[in-house]
mmCIF entry with sequence, helices, sheets and N, C-alpha, C, O atoms, coordinates in Angstrom:
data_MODEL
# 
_entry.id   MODEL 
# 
_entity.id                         1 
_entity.type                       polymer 
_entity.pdbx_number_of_molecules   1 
# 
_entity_poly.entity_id                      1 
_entity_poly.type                           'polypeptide(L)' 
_entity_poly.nstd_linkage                   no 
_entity_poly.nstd_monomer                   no 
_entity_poly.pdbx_seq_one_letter_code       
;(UNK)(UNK)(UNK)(UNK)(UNK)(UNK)(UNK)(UNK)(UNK)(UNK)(UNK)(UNK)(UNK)(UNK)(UNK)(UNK)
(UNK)(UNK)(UNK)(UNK)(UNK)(UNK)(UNK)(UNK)(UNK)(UNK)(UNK)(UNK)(UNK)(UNK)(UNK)(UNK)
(UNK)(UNK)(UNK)(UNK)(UNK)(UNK)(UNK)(UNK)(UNK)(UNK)(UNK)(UNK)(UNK)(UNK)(UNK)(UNK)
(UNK)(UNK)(UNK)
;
_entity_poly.pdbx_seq_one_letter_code_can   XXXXXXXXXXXXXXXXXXXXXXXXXXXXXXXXXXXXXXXXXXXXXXXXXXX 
_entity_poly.pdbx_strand_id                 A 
# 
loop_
_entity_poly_seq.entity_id 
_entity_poly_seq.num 
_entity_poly_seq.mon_id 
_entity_poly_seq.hetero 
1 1  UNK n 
1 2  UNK n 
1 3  UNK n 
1 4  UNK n 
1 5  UNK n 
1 6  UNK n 
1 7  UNK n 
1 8  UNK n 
1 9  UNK n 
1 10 UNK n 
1 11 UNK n 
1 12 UNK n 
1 13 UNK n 
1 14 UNK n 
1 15 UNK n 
1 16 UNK n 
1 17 UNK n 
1 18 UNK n 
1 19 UNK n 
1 20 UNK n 
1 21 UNK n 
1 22 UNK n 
1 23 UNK n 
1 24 UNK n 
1 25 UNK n 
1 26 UNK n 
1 27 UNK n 
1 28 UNK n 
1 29 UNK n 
1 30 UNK n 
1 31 UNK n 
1 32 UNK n 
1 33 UNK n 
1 34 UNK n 
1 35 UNK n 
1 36 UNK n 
1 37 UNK n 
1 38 UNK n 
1 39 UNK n 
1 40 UNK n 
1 41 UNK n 
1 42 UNK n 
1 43 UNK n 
1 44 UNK n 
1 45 UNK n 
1 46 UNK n 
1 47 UNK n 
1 48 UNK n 
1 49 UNK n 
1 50 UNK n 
1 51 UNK n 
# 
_struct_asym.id          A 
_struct_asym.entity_id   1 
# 
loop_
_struct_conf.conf_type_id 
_struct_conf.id 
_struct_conf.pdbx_PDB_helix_id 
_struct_conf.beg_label_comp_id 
_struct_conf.beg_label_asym_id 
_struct_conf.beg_label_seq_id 
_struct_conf.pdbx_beg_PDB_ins_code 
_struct_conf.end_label_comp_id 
_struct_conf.end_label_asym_id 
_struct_conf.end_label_seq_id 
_struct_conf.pdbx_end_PDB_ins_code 
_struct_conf.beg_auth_comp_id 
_struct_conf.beg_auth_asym_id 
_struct_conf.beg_auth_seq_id 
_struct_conf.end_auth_comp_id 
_struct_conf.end_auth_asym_id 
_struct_conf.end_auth_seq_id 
_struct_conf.pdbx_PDB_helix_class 
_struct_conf.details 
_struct_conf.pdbx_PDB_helix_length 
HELX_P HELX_P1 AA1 UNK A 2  ? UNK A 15 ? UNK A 2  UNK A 15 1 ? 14 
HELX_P HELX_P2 AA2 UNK A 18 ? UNK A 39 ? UNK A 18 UNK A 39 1 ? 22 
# 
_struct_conf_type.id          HELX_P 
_struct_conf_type.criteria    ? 
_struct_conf_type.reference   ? 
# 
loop_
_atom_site.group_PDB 
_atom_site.id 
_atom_site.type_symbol 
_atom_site.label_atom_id 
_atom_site.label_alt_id 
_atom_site.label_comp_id 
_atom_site.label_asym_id 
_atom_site.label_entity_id 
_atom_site.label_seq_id 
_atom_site.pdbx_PDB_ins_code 
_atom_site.Cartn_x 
_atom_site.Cartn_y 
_atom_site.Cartn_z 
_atom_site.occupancy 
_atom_site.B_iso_or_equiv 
_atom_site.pdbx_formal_charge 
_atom_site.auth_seq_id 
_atom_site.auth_comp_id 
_atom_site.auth_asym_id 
_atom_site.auth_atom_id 
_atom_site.pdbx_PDB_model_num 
ATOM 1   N N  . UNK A 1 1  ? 0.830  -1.193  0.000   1.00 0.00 ? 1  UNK A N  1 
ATOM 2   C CA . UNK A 1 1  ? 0.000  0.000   0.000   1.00 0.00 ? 1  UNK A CA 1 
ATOM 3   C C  . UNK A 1 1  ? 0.870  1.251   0.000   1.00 0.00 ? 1  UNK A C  1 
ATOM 4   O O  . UNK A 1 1  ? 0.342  2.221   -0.546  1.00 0.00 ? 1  UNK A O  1 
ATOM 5   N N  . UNK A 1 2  ? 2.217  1.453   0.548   1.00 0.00 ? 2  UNK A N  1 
ATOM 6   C CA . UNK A 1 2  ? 2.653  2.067   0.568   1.00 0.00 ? 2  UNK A CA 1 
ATOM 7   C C  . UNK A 1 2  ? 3.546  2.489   -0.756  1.00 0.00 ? 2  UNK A C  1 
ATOM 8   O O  . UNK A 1 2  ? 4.061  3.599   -0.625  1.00 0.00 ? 2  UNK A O  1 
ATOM 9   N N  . UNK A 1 3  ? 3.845  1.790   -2.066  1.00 0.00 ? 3  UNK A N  1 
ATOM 10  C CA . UNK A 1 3  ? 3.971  1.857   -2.929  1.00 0.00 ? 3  UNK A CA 1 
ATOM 11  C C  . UNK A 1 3  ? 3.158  2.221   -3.526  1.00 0.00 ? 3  UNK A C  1 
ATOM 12  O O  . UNK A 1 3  ? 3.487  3.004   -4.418  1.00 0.00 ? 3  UNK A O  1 
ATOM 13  N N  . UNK A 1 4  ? 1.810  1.915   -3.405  1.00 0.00 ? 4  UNK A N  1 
ATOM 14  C CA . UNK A 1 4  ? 0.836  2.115   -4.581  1.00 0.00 ? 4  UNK A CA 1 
ATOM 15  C C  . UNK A 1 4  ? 0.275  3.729   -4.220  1.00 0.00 ? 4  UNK A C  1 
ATOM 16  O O  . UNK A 1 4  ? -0.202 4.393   -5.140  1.00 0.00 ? 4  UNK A O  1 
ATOM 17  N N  . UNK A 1 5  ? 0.371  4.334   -2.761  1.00 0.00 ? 5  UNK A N  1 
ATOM 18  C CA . UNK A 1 5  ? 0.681  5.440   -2.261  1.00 0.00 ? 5  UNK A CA 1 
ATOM 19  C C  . UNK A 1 5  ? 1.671  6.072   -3.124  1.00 0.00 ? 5  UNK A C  1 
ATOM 20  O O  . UNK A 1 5  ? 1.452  6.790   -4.100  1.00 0.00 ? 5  UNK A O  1 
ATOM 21  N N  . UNK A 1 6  ? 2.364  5.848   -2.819  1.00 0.00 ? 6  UNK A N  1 
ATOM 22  C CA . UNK A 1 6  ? 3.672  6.809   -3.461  1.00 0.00 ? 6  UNK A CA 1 
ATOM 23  C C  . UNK A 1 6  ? 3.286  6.777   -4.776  1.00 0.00 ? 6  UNK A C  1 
ATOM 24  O O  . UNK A 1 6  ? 3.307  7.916   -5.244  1.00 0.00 ? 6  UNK A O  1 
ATOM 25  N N  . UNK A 1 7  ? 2.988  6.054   -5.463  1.00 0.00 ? 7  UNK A N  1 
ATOM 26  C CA . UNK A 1 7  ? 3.190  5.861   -7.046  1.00 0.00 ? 7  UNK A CA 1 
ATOM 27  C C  . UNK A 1 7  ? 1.566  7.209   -7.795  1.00 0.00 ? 7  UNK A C  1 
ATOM 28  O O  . UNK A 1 7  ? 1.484  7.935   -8.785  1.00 0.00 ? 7  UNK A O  1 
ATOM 29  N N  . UNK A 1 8  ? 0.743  6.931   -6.781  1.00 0.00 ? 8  UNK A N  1 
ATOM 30  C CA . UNK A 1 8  ? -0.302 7.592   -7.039  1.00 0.00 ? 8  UNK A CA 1 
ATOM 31  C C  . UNK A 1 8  ? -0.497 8.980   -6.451  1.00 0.00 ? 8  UNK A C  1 
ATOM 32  O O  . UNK A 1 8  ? -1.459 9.677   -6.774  1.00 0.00 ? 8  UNK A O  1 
ATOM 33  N N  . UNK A 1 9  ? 0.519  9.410   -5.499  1.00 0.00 ? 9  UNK A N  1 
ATOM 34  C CA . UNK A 1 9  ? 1.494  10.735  -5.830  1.00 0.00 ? 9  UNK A CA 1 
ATOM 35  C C  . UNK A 1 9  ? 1.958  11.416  -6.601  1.00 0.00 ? 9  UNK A C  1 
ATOM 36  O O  . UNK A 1 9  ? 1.583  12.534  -6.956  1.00 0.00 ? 9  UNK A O  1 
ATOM 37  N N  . UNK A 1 10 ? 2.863  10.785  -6.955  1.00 0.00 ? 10 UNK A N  1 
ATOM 38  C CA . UNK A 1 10 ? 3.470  11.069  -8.297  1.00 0.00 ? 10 UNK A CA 1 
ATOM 39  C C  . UNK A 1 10 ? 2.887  11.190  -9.876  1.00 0.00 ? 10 UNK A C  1 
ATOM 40  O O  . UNK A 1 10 ? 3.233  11.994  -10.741 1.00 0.00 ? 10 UNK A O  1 
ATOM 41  N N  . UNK A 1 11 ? 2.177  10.428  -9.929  1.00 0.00 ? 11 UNK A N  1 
ATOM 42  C CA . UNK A 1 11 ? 1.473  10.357  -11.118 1.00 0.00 ? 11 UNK A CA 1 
ATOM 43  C C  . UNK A 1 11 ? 0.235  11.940  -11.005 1.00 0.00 ? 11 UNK A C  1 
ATOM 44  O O  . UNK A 1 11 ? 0.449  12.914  -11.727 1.00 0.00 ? 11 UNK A O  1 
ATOM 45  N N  . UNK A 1 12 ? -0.615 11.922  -10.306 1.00 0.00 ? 12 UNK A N  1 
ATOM 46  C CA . UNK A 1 12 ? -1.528 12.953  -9.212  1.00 0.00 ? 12 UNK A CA 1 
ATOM 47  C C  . UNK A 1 12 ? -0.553 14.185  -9.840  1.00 0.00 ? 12 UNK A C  1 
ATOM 48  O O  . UNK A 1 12 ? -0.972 14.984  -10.678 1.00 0.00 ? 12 UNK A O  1 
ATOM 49  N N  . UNK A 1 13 ? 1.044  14.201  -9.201  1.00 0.00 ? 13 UNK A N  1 
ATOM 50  C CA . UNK A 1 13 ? 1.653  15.317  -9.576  1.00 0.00 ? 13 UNK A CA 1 
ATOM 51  C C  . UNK A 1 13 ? 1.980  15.683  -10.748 1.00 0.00 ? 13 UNK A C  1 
ATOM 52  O O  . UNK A 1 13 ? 1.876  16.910  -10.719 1.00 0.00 ? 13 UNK A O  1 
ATOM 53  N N  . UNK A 1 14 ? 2.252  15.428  -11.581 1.00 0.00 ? 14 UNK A N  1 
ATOM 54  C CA . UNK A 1 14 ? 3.179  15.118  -12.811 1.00 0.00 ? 14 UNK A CA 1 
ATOM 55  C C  . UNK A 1 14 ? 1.662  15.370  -13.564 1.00 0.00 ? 14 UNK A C  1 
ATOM 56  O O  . UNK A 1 14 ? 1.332  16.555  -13.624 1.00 0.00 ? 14 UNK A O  1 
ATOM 57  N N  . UNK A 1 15 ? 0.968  14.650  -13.984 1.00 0.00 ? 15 UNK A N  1 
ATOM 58  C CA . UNK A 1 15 ? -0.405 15.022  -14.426 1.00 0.00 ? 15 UNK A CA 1 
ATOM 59  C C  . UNK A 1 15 ? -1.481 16.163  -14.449 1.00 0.00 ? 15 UNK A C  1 
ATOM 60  O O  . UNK A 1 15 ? -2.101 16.567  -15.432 1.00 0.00 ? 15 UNK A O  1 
ATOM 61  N N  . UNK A 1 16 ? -1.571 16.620  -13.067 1.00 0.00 ? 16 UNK A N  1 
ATOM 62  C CA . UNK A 1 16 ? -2.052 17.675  -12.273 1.00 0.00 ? 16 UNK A CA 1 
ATOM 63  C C  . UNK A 1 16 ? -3.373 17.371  -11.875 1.00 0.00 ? 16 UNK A C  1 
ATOM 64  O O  . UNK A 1 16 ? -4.311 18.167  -11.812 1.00 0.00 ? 16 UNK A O  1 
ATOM 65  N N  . UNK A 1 17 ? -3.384 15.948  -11.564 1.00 0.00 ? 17 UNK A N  1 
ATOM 66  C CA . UNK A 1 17 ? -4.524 15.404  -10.867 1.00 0.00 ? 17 UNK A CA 1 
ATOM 67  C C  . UNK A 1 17 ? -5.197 15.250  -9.630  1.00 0.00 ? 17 UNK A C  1 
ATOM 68  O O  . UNK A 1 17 ? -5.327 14.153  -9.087  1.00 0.00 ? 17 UNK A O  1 
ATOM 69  N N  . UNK A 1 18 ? -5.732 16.569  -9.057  1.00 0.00 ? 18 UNK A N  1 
ATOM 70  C CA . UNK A 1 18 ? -5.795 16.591  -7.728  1.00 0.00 ? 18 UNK A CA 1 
ATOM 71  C C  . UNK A 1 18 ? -6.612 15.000  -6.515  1.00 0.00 ? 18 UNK A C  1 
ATOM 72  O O  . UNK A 1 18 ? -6.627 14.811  -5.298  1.00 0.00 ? 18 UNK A O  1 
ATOM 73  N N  . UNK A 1 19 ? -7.098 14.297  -7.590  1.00 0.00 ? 19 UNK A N  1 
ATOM 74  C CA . UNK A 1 19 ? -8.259 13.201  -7.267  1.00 0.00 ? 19 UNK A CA 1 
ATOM 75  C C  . UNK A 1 19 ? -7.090 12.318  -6.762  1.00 0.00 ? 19 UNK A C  1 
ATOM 76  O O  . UNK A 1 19 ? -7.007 12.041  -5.565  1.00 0.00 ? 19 UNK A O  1 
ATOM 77  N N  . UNK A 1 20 ? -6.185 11.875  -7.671  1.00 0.00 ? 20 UNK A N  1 
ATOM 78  C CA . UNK A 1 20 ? -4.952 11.313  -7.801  1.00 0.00 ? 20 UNK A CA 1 
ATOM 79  C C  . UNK A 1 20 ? -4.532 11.600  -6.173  1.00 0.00 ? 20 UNK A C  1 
ATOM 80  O O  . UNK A 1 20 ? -4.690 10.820  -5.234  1.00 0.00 ? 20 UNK A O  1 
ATOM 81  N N  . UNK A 1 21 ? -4.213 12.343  -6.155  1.00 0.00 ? 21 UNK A N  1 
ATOM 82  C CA . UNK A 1 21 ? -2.894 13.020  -5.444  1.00 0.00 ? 21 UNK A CA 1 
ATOM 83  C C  . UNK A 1 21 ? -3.449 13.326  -4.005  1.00 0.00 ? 21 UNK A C  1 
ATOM 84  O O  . UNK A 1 21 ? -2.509 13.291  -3.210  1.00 0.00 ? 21 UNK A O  1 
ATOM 85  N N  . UNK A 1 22 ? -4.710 13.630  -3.356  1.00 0.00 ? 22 UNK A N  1 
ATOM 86  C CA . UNK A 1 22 ? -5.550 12.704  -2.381  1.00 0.00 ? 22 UNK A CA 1 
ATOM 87  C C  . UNK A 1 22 ? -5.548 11.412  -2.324  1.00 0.00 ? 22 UNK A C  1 
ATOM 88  O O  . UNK A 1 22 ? -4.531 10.967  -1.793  1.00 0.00 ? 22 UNK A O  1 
ATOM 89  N N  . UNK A 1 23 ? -6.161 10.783  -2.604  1.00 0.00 ? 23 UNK A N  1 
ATOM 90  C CA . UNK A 1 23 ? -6.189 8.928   -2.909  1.00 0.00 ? 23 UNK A CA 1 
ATOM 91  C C  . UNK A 1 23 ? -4.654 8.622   -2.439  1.00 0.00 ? 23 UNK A C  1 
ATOM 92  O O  . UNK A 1 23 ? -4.424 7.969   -1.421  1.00 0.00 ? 23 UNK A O  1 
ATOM 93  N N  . UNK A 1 24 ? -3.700 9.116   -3.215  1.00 0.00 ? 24 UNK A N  1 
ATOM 94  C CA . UNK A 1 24 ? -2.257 8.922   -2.848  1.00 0.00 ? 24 UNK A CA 1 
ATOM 95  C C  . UNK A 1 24 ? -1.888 9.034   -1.393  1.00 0.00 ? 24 UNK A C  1 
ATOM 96  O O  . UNK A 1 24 ? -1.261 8.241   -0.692  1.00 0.00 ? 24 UNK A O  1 
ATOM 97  N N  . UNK A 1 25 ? -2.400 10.154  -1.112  1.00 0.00 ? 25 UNK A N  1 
ATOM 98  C CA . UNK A 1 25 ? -1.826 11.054  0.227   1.00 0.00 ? 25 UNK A CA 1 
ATOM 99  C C  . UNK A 1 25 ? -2.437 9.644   1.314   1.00 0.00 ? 25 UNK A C  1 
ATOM 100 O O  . UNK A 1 25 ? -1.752 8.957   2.073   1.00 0.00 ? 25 UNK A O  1 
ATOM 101 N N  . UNK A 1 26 ? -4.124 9.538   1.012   1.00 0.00 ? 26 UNK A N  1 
ATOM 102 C CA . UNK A 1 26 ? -4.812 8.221   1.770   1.00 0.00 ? 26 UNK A CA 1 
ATOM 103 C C  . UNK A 1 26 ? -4.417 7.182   2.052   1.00 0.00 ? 26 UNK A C  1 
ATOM 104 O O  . UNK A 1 26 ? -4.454 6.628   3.150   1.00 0.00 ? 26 UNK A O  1 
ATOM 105 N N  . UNK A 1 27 ? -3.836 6.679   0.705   1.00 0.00 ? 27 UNK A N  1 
ATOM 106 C CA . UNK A 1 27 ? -3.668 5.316   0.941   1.00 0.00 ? 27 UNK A CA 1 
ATOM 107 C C  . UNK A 1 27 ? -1.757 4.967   1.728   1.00 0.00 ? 27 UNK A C  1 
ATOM 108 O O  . UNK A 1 27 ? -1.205 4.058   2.348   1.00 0.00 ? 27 UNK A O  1 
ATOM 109 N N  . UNK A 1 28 ? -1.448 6.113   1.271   1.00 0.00 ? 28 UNK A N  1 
ATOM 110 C CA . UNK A 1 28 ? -0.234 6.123   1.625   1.00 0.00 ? 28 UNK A CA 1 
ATOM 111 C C  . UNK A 1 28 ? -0.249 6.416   3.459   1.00 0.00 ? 28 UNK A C  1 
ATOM 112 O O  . UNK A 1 28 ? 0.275  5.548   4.157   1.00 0.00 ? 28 UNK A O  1 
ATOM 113 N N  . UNK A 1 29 ? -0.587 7.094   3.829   1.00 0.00 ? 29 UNK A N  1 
ATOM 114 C CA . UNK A 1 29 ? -1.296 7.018   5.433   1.00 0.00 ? 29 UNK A CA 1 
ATOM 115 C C  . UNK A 1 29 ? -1.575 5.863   5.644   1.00 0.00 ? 29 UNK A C  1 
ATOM 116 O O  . UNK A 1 29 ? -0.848 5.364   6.503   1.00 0.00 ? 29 UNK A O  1 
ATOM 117 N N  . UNK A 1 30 ? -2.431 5.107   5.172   1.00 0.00 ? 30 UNK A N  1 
ATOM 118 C CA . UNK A 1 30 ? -3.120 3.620   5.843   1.00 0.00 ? 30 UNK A CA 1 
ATOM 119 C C  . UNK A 1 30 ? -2.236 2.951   5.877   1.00 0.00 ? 30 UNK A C  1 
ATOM 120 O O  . UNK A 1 30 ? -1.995 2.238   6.852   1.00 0.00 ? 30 UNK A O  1 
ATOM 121 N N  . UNK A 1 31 ? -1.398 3.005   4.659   1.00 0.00 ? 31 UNK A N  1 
ATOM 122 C CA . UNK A 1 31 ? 0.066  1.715   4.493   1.00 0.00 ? 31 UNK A CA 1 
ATOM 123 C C  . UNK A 1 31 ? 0.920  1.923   5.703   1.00 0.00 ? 31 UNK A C  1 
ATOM 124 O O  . UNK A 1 31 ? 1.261  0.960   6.389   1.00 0.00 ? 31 UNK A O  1 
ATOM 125 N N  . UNK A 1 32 ? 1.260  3.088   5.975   1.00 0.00 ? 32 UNK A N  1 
ATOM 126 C CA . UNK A 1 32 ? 2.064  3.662   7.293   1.00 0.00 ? 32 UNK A CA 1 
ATOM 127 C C  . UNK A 1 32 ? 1.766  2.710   8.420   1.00 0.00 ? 32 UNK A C  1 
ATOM 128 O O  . UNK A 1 32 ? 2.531  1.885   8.920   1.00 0.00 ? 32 UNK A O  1 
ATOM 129 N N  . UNK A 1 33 ? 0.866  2.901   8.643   1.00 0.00 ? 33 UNK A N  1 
ATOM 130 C CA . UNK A 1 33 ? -0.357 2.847   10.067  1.00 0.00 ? 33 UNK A CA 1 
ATOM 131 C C  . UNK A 1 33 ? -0.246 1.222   9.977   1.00 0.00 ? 33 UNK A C  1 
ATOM 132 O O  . UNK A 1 33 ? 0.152  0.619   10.974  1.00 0.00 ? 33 UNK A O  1 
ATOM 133 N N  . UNK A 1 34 ? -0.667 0.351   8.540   1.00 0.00 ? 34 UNK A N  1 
ATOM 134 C CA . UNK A 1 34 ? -0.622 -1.146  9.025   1.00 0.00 ? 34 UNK A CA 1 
ATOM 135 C C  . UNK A 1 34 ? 0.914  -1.417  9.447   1.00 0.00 ? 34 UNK A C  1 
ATOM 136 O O  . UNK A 1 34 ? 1.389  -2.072  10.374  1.00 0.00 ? 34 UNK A O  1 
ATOM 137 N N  . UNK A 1 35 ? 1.482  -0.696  8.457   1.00 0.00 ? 35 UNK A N  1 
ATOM 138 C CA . UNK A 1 35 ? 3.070  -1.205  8.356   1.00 0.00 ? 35 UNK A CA 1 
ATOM 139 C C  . UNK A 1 35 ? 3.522  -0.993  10.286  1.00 0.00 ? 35 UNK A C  1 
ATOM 140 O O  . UNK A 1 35 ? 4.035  -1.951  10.864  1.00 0.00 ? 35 UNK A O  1 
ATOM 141 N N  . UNK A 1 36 ? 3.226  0.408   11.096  1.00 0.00 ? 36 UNK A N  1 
ATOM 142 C CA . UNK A 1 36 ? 3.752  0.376   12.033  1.00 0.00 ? 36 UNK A CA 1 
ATOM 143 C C  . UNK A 1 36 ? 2.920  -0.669  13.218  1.00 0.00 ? 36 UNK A C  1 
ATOM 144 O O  . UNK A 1 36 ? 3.510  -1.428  13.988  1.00 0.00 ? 36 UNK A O  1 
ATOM 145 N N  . UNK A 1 37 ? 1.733  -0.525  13.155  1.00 0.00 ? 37 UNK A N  1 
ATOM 146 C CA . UNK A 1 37 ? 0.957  -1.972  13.784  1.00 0.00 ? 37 UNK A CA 1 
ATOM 147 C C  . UNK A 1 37 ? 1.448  -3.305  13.509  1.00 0.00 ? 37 UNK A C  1 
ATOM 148 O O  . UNK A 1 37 ? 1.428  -4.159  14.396  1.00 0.00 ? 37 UNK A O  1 
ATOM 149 N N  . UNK A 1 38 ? 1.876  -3.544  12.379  1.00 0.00 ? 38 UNK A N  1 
ATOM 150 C CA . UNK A 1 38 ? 2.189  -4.973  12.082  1.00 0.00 ? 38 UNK A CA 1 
ATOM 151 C C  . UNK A 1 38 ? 3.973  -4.917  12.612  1.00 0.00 ? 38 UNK A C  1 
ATOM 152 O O  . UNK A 1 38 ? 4.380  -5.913  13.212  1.00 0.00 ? 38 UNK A O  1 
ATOM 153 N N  . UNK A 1 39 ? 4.667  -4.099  12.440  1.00 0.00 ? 39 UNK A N  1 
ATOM 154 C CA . UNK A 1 39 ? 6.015  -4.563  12.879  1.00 0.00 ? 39 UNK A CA 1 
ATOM 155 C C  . UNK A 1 39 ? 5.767  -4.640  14.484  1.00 0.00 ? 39 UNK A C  1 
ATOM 156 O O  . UNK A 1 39 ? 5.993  -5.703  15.064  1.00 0.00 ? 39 UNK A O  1 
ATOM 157 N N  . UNK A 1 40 ? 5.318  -3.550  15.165  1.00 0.00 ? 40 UNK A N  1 
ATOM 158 C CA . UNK A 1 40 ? 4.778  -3.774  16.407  1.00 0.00 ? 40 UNK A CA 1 
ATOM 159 C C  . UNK A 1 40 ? 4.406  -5.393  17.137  1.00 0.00 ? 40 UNK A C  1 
ATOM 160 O O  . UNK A 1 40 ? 4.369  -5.709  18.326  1.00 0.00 ? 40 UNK A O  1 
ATOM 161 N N  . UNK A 1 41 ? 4.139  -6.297  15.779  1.00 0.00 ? 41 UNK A N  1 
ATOM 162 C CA . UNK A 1 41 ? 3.807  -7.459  16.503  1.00 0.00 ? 41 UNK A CA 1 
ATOM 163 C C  . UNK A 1 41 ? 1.896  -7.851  16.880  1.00 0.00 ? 41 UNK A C  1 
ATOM 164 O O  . UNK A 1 41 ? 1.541  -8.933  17.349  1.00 0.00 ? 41 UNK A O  1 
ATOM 165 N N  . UNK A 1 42 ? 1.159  -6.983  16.623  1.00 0.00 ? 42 UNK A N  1 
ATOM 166 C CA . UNK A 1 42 ? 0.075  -6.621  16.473  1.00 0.00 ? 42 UNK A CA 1 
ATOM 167 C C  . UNK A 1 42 ? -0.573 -7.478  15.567  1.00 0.00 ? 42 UNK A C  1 
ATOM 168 O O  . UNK A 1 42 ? 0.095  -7.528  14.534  1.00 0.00 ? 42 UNK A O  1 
ATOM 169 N N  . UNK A 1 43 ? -1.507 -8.123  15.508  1.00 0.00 ? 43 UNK A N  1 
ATOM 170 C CA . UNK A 1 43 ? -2.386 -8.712  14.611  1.00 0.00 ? 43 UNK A CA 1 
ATOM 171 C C  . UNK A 1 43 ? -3.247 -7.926  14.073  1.00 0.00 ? 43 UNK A C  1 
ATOM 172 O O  . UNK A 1 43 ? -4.099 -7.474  14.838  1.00 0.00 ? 43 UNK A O  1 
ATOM 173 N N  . UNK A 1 44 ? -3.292 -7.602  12.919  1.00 0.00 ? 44 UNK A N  1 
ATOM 174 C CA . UNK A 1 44 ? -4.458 -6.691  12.624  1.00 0.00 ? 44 UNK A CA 1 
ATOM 175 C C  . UNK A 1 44 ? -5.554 -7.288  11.246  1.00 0.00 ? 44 UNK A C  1 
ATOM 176 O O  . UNK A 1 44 ? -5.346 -7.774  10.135  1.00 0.00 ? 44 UNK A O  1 
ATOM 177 N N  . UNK A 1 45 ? -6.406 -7.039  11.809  1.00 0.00 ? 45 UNK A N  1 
ATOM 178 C CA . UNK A 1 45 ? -7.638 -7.878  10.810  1.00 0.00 ? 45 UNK A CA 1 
ATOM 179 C C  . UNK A 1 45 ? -7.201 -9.772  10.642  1.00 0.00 ? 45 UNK A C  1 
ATOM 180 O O  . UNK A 1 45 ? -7.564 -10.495 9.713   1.00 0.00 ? 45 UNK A O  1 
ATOM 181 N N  . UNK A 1 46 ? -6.385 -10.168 11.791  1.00 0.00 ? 46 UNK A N  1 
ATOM 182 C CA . UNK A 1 46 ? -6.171 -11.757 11.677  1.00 0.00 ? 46 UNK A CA 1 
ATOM 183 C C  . UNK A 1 46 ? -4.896 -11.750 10.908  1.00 0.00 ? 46 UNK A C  1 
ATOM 184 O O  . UNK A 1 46 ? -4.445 -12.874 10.688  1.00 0.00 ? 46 UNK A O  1 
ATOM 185 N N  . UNK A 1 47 ? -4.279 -10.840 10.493  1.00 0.00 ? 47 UNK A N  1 
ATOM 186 C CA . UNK A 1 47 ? -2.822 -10.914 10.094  1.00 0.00 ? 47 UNK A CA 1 
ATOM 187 C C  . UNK A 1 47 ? -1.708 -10.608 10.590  1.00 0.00 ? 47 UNK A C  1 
ATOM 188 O O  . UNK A 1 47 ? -2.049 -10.197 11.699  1.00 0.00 ? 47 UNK A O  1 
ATOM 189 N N  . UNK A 1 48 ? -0.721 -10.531 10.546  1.00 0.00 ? 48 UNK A N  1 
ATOM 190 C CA . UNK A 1 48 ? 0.427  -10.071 11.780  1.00 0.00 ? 48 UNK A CA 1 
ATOM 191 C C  . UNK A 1 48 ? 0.966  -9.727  10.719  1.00 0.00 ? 48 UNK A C  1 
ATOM 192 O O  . UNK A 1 48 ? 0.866  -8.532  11.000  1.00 0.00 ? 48 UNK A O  1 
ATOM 193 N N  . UNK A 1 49 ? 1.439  -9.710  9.766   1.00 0.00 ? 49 UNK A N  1 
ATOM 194 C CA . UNK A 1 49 ? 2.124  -9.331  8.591   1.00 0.00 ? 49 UNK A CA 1 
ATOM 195 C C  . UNK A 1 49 ? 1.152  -8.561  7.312   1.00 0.00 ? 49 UNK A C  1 
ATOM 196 O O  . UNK A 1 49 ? 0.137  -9.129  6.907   1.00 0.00 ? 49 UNK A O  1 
ATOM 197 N N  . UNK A 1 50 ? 1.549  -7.356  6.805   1.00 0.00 ? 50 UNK A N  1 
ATOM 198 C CA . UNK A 1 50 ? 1.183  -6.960  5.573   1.00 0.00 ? 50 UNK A CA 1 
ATOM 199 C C  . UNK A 1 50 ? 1.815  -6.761  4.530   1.00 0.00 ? 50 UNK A C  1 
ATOM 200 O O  . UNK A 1 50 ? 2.347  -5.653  4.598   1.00 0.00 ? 50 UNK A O  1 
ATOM 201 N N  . UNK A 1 51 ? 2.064  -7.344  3.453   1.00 0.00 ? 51 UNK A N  1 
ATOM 202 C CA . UNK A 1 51 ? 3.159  -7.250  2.659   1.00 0.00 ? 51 UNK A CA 1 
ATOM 203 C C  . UNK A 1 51 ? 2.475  -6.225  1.538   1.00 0.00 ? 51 UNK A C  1 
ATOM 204 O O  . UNK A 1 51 ? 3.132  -5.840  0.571   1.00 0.00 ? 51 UNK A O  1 
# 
């Protein structure tokens, strides 16, 4: 998620797609958030890992 974040940043920018470039900013937040819950050791939604 955190790739597909970043990637939909960039594209958002480069384009001048403001729809883009929200969505980006979003999803790139959520990826954060599992990524620091899951190294934490945390199960989240029955997974302990998010790749």
């Amino acid at each position: 998620m955190i790739i597909l974040g970043l990637i939909l940043l960039i594209v958002g920018f480069i384009f001048s797609i403001p729809i883009l470039w929200t969505i980006g900013i979003v999803v790139l937040i959520i990826g954060l958030v599992l990524f620091l819950l899951g190294s934490t050791g945390r199960a989240i939604g029955g997974r302990r890992h998010y790749y």
